[in-house]
Backbone atoms as SQL, in Angstrom:
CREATE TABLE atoms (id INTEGER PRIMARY KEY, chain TEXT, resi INTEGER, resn TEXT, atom TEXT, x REAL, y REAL, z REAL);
INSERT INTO atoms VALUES
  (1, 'A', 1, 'UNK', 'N', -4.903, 11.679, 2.576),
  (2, 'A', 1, 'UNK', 'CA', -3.675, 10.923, 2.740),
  (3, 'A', 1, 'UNK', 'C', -3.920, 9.791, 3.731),
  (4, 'A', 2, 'UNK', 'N', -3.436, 8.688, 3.324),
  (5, 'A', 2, 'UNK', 'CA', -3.682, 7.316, 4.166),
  (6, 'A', 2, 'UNK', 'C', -2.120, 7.213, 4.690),
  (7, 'A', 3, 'UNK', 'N', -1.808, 6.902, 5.936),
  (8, 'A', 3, 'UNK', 'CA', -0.787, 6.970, 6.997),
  (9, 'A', 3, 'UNK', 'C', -0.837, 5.136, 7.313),
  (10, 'A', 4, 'UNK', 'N', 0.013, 4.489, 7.047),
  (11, 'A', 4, 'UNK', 'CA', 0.101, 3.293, 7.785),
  (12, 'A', 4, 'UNK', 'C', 1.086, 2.733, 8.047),
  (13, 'A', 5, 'UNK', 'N', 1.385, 1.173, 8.642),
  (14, 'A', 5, 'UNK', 'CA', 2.501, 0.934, 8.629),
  (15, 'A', 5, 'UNK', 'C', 2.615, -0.437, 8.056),
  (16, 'A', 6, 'UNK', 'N', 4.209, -0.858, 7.613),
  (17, 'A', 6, 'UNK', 'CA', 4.091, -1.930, 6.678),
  (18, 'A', 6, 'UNK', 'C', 5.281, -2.469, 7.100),
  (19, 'A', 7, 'UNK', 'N', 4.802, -3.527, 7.537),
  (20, 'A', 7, 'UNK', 'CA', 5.872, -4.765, 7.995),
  (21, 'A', 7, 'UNK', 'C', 7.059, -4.993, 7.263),
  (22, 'A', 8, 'UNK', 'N', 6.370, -4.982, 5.975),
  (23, 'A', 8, 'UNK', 'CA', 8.401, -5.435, 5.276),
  (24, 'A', 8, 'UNK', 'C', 8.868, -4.089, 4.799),
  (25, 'A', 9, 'UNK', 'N', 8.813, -3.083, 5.276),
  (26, 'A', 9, 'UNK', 'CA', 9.271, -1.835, 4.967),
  (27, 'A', 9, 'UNK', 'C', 9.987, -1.149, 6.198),
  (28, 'A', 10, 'UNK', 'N', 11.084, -1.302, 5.587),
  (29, 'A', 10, 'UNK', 'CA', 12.158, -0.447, 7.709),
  (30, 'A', 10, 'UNK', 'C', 11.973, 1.081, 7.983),
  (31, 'A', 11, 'UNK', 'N', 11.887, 2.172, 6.830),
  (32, 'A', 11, 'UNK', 'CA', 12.283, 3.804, 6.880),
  (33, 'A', 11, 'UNK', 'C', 10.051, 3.712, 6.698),
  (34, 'A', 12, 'UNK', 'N', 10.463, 4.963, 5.963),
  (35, 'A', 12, 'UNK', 'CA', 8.876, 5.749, 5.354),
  (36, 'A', 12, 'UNK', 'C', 9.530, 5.882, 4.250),
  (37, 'A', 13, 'UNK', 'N', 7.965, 6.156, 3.524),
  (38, 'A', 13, 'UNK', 'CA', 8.237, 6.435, 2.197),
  (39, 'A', 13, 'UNK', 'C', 6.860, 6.943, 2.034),
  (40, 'A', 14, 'UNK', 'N', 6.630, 7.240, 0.461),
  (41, 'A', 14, 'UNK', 'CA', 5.530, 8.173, 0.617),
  (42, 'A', 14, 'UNK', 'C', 4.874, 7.991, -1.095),
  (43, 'A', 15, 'UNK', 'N', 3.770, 7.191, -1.330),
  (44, 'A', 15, 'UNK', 'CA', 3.576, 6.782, -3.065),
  (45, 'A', 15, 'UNK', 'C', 2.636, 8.017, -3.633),
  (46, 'A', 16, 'UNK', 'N', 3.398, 9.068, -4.042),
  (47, 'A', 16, 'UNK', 'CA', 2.820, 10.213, -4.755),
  (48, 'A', 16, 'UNK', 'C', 1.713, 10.450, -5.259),
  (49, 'A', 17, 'UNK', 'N', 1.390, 8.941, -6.527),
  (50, 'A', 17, 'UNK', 'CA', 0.105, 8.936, -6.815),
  (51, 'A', 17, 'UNK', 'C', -1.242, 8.641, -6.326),
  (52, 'A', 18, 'UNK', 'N', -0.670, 7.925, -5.141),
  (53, 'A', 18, 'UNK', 'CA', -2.048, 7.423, -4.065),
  (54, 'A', 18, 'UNK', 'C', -2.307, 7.852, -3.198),
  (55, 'A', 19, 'UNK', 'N', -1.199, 8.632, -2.899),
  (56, 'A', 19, 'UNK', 'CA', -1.561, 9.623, -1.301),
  (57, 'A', 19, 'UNK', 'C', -1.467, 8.808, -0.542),
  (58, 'A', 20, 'UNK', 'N', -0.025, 8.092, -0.246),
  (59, 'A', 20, 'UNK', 'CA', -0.463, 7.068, 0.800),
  (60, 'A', 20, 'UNK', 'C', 0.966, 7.085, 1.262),
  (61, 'A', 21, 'UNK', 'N', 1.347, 7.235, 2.534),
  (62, 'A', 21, 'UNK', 'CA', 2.852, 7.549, 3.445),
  (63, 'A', 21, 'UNK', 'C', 2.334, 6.174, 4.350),
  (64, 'A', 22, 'UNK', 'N', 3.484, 5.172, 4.812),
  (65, 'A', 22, 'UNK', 'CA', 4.063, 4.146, 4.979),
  (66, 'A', 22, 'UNK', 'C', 5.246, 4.153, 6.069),
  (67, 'A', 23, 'UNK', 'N', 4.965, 3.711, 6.920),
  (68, 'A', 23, 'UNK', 'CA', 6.165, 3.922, 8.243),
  (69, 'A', 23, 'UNK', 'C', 6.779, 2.734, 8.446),
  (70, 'A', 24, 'UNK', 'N', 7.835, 1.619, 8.528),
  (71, 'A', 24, 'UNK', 'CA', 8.200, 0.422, 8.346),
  (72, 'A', 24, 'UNK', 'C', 8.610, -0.081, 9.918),
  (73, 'A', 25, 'UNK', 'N', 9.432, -0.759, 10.204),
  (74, 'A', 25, 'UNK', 'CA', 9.771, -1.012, 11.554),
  (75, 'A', 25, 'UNK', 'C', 10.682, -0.636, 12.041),
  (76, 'A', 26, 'UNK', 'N', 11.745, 0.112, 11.450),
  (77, 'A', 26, 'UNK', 'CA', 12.047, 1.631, 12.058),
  (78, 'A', 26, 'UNK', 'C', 11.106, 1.720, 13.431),
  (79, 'A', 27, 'UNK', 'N', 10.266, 2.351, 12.736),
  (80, 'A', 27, 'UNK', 'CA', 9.226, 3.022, 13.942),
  (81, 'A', 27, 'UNK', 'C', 8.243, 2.659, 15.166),
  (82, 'A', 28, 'UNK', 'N', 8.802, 1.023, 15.178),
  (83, 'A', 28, 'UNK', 'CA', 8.655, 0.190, 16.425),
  (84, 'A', 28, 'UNK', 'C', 9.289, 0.465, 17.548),
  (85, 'A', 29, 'UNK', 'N', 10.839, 0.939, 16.902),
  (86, 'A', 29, 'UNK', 'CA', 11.598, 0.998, 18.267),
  (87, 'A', 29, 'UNK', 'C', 11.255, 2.521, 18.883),
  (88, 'A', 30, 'UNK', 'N', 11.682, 2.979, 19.735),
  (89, 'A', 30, 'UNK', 'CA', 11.186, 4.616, 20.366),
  (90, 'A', 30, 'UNK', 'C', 11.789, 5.492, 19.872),
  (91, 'A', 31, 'UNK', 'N', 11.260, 6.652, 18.866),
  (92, 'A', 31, 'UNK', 'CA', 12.328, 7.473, 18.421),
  (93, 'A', 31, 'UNK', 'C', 11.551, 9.053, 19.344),
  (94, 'A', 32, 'UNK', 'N', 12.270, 9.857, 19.210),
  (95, 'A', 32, 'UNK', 'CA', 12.303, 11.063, 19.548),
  (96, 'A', 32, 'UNK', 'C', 11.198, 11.842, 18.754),
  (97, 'A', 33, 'UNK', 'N', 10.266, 12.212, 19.137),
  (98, 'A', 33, 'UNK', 'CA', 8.862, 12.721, 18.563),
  (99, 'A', 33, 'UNK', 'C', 9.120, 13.863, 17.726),
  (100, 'A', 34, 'UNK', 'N', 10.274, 14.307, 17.436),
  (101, 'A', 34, 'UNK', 'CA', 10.641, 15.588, 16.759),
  (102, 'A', 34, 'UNK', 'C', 11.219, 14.797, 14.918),
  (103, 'A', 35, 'UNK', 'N', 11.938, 13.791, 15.978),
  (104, 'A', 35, 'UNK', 'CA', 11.991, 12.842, 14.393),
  (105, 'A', 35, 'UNK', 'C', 11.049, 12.397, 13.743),
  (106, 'A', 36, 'UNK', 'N', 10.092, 12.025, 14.448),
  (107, 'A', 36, 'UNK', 'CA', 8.735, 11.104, 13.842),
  (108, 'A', 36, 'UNK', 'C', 8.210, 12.507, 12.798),
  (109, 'A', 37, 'UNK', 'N', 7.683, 13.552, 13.667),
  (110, 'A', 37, 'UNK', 'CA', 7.235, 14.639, 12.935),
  (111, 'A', 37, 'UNK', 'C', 7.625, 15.345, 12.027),
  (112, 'A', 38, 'UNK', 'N', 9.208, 15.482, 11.917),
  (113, 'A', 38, 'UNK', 'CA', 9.810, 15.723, 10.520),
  (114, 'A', 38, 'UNK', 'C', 10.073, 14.710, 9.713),
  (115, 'A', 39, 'UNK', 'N', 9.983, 13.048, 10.103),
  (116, 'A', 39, 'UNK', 'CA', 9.691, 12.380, 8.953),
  (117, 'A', 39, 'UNK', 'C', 8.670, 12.719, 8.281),
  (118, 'A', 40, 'UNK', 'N', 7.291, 12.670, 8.985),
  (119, 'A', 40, 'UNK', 'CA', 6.023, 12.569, 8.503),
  (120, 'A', 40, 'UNK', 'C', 5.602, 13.412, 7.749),
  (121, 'A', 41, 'UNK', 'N', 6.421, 14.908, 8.147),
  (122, 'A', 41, 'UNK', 'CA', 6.169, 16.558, 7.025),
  (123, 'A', 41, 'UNK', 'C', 7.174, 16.332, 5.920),
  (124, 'A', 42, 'UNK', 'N', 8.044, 15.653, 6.332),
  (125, 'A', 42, 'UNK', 'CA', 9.105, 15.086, 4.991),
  (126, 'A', 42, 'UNK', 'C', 7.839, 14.334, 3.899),
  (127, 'A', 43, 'UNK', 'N', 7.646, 13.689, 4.507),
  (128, 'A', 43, 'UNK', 'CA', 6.658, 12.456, 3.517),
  (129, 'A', 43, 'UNK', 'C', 5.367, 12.969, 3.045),
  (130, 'A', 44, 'UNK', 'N', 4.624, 13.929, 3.795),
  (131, 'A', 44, 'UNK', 'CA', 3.363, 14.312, 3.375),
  (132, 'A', 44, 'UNK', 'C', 3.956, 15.793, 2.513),
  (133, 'A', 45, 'UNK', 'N', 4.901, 16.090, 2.942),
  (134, 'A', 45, 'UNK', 'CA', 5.230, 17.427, 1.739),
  (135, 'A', 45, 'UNK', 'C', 5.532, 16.685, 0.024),
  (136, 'A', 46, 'UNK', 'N', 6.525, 15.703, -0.044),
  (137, 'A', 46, 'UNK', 'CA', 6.688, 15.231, -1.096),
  (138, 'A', 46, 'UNK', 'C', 5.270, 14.161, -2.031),
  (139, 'A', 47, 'UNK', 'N', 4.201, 14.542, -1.408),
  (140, 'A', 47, 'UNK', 'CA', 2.720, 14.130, -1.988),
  (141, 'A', 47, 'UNK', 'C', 2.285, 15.361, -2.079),
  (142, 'A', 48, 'UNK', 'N', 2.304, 16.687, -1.797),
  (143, 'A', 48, 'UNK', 'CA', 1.784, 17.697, -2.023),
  (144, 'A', 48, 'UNK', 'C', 2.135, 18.978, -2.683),
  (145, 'A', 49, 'UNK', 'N', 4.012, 18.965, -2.808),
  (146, 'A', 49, 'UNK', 'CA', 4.208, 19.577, -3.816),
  (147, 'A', 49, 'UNK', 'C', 4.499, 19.529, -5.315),
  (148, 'A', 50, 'UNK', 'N', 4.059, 20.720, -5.782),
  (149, 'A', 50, 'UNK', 'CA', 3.759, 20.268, -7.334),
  (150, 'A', 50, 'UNK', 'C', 5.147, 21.109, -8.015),
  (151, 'A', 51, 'UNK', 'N', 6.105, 20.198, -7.897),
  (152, 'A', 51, 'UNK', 'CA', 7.268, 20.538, -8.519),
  (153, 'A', 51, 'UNK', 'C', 7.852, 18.696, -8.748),
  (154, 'A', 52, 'UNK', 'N', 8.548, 19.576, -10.354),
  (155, 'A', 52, 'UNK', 'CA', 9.334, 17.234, -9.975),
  (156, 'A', 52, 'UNK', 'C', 10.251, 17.469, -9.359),
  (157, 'A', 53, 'UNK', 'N', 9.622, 15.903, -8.627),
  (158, 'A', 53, 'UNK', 'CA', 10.705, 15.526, -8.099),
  (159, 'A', 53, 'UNK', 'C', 12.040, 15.592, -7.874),
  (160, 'A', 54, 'UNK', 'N', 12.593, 15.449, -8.608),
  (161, 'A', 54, 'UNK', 'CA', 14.039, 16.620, -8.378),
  (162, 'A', 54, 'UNK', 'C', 14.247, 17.564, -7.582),
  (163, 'A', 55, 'UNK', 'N', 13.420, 18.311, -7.444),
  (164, 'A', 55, 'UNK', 'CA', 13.115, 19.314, -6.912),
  (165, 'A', 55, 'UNK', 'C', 12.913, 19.437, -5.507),
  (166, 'A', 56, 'UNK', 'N', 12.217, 18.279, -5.261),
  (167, 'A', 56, 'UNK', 'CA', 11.626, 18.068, -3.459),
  (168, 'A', 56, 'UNK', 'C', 12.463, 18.390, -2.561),
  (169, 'A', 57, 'UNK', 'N', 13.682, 17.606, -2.481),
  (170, 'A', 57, 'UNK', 'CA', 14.144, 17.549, -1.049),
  (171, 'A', 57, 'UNK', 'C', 14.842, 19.097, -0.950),
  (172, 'A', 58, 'UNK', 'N', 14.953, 19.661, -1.350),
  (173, 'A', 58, 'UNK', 'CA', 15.601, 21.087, -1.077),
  (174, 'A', 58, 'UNK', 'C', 14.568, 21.803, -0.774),
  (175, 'A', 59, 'UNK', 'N', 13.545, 21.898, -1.281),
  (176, 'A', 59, 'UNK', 'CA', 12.237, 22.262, -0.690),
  (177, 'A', 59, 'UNK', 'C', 11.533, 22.329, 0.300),
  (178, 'A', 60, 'UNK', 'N', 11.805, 20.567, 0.567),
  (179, 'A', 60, 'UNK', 'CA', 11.279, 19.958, 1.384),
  (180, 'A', 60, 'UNK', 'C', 12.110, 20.455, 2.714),
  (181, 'A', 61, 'UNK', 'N', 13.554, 20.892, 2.556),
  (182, 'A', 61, 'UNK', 'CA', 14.178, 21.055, 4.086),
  (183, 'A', 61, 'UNK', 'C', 13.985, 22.324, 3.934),
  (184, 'A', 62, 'UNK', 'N', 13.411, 23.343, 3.137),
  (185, 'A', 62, 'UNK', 'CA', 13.247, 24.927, 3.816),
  (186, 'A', 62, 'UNK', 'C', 12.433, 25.138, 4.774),
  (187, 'A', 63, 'UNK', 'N', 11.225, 24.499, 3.450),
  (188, 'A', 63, 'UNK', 'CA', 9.654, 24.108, 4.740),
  (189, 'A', 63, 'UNK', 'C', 10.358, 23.696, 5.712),
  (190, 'A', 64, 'UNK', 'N', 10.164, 22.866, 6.007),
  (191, 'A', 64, 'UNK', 'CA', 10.311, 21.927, 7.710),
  (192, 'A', 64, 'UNK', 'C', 11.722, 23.371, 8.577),
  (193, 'A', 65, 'UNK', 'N', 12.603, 23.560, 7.845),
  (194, 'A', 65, 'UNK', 'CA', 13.263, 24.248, 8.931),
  (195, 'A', 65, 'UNK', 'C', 12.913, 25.547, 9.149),
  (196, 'A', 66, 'UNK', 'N', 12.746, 26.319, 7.939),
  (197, 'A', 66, 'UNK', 'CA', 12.292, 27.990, 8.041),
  (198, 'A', 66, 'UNK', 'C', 10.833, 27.949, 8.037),
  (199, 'A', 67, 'UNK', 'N', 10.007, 26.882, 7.418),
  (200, 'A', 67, 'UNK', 'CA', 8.893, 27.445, 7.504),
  (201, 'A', 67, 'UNK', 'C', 8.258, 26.943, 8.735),
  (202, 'A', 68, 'UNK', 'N', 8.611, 25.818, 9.477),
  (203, 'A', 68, 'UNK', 'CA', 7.976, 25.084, 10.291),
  (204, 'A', 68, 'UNK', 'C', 8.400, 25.446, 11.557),
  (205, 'A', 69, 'UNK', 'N', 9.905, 25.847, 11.096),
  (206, 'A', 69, 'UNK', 'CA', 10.293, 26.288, 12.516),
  (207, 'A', 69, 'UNK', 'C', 10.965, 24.953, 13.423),
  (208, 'A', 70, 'UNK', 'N', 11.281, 23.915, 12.843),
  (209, 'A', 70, 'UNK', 'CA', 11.836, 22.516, 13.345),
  (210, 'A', 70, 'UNK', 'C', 13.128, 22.725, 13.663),
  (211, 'A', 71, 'UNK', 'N', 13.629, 23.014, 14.958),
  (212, 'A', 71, 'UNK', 'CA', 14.754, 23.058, 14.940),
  (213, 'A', 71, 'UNK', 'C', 15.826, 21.154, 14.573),
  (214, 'A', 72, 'UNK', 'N', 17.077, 21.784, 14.278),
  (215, 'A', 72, 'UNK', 'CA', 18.022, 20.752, 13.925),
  (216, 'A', 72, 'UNK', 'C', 17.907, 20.301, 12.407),
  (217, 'A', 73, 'UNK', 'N', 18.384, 19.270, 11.747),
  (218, 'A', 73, 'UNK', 'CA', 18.413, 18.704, 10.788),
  (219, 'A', 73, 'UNK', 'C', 17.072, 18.579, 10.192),
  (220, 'A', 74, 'UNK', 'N', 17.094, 19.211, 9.315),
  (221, 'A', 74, 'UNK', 'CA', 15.128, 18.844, 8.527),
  (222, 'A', 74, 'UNK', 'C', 15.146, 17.563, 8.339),
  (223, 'A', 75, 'UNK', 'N', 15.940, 16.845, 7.550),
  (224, 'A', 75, 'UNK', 'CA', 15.909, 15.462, 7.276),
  (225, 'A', 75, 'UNK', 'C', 17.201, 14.323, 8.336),
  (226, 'A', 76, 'UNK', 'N', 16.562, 14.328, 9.631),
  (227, 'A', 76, 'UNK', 'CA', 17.543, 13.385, 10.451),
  (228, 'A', 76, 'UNK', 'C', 17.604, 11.752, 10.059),
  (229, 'A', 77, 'UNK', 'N', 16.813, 11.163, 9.278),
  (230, 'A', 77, 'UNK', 'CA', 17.440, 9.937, 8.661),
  (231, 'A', 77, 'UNK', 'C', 17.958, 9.841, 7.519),
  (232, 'A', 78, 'UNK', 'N', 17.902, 11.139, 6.744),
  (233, 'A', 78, 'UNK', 'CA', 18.180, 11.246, 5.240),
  (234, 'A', 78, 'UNK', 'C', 17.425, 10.329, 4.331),
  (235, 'A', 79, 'UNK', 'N', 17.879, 10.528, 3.223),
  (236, 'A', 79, 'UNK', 'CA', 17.336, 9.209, 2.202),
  (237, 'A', 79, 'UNK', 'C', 18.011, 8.778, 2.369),
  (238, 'A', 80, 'UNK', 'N', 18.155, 7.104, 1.975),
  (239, 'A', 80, 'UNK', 'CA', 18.358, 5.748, 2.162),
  (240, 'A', 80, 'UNK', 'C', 18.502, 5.536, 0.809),
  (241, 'A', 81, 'UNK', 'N', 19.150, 5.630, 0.037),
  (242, 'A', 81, 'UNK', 'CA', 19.527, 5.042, -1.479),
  (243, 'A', 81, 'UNK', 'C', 18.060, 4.715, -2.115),
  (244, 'A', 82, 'UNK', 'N', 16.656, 5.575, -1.500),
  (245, 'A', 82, 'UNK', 'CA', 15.453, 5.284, -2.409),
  (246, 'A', 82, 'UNK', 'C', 15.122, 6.209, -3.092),
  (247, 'A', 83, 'UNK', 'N', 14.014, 6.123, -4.426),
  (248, 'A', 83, 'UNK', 'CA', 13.921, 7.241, -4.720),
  (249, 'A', 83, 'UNK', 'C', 12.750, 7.784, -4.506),
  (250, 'A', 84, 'UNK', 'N', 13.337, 8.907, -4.816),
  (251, 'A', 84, 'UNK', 'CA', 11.635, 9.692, -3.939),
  (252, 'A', 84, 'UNK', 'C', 10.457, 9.820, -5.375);
């Protein structure tokens, strides 16, 4: 998985087929390291599980809260009207 960041992009996002998660300028300003890290298991889970899409984000918040143990909101920025 390639991790970078991309100027004309504000949230994360994460391109399934390339293995490649994307952090935008959002993540210039200082966020709370608990957010950064459940973005980033948000984004690297939805490249690694093999269910469609559809499927992810309910998934995606068991992991991060029961399996990870993250306390608070699994997904604290939510989606943004993109699709996953």
């Amino acid at each position: 998985t390639i991790i970078y960041y991309d100027a004309s992009s504000y949230g994360a996002s994460a391109n399934i087929k390339d293995y490649y998660i994307w952090f935008g300028e959002f993540f210039t300003k200082p966020q709370p390291e608990l957010v950064l890290e459940k973005v980033l298991w948000h984004e690297f889970l939805h490249i690694v599980l093999d269910l469609p899409k559809s499927m992810h984000h309910g998934h995606i918040n068991r992991i991060i809260k029961q399996g990870l143990k993250l306390n608070g909101d699994p997904n604290p920025l939510g989606t943004v009207g993109l699709e996953c």
